[in-house]
C-alpha positions in Angstrom: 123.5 79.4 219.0 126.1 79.3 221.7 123.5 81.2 223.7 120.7 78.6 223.4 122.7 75.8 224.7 124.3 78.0 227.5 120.3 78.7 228.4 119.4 75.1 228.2 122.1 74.1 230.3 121.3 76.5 233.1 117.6 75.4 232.8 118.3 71.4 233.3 120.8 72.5 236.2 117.9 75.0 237.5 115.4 71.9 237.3 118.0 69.2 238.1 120.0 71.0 240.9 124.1 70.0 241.9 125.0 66.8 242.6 125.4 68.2 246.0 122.0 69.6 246.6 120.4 65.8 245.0 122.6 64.7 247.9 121.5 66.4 250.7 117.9 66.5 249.4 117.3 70.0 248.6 117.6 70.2 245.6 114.4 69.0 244.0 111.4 71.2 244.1 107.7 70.1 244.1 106.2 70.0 241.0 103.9 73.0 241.1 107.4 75.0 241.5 109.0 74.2 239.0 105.8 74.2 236.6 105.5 77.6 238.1 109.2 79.0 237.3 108.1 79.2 233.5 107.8 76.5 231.4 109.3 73.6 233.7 109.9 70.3 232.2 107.3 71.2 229.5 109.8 74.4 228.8 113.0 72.2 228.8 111.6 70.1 226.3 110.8 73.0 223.6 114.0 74.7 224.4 115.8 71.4 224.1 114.3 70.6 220.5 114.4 74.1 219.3 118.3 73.7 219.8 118.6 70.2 218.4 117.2 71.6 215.2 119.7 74.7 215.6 122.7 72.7 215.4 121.3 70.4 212.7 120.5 73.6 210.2 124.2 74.9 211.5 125.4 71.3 210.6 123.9 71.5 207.2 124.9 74.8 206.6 128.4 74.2 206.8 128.2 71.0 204.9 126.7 72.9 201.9 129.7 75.6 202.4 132.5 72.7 202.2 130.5 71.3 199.3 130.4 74.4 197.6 134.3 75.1 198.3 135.0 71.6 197.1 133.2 71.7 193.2 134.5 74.8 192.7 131.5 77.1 193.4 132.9 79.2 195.8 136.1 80.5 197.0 135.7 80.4 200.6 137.2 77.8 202.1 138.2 80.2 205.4 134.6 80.6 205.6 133.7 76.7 205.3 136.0 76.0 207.8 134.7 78.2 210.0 131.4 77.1 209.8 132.4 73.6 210.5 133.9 74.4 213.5 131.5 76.2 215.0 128.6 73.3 213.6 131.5 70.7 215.5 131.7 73.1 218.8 127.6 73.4 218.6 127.1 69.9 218.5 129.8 69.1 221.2 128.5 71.4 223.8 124.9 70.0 222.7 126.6 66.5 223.7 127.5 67.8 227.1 123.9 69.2 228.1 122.6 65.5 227.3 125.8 64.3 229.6 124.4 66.5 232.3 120.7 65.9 232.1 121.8 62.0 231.8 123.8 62.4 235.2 120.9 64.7 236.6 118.3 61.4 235.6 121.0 59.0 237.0 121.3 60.7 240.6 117.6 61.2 240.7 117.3 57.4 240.4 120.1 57.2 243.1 118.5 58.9 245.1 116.6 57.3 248.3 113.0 58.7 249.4 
């Protein structure tokens, strides 16, 4: 899971480039580039969904383990827990790939042709 998002966030900083690279203009390749490097924005967009739907499944997985810890039906509540916090670590490093590709849009839009 942890993998995915690690991927996806080297992909939108592949695609987007640093902050420092926007600045100075280098970072942005032509289209036929980055269509070319595998996938491109077209790619982003399938890996992107493919882990959105990852950390739902992993969201509802754990809720079903606490659910089943709390009428009774399992024992496991080390196990519930631990699902929860990886579903809560999934989803916050999910939240700070959108943070990046939002800055990435932002100083795209900043920048001056």
């Amino acid at each position: 899971m942890s993998q995915m998002l690690l991927s996806v966030l080297a992909q939108a900083q592949r695609i987007a480039g640093s902050g420092d690279e926007l600045a100075a203009g280098v970072g942005i390749a032509p289209a036929l580039e980055v269509g070319a490097e595998g996938g491109g924005a077209a790619g982003f967009a399938s890996s992107l969904k493919d882990v959105i739907h990852a950390v739902d499944a992993q969201a509802h997985a754990a809720s079903e383990q606490l659910a089943a810890v709390d009428s009774g039906r399992s024992s496991d509540l080390v196990g519930a827990m631990l699902a929860s916090q990886q579903a809560d670590l999934s989803f916050s490093m999910l939240l700070q790939v959108r943070n990046k590709v939002a800055g990435a849009v932002d100083e795209l839009i900043k920048l001056q042709l």
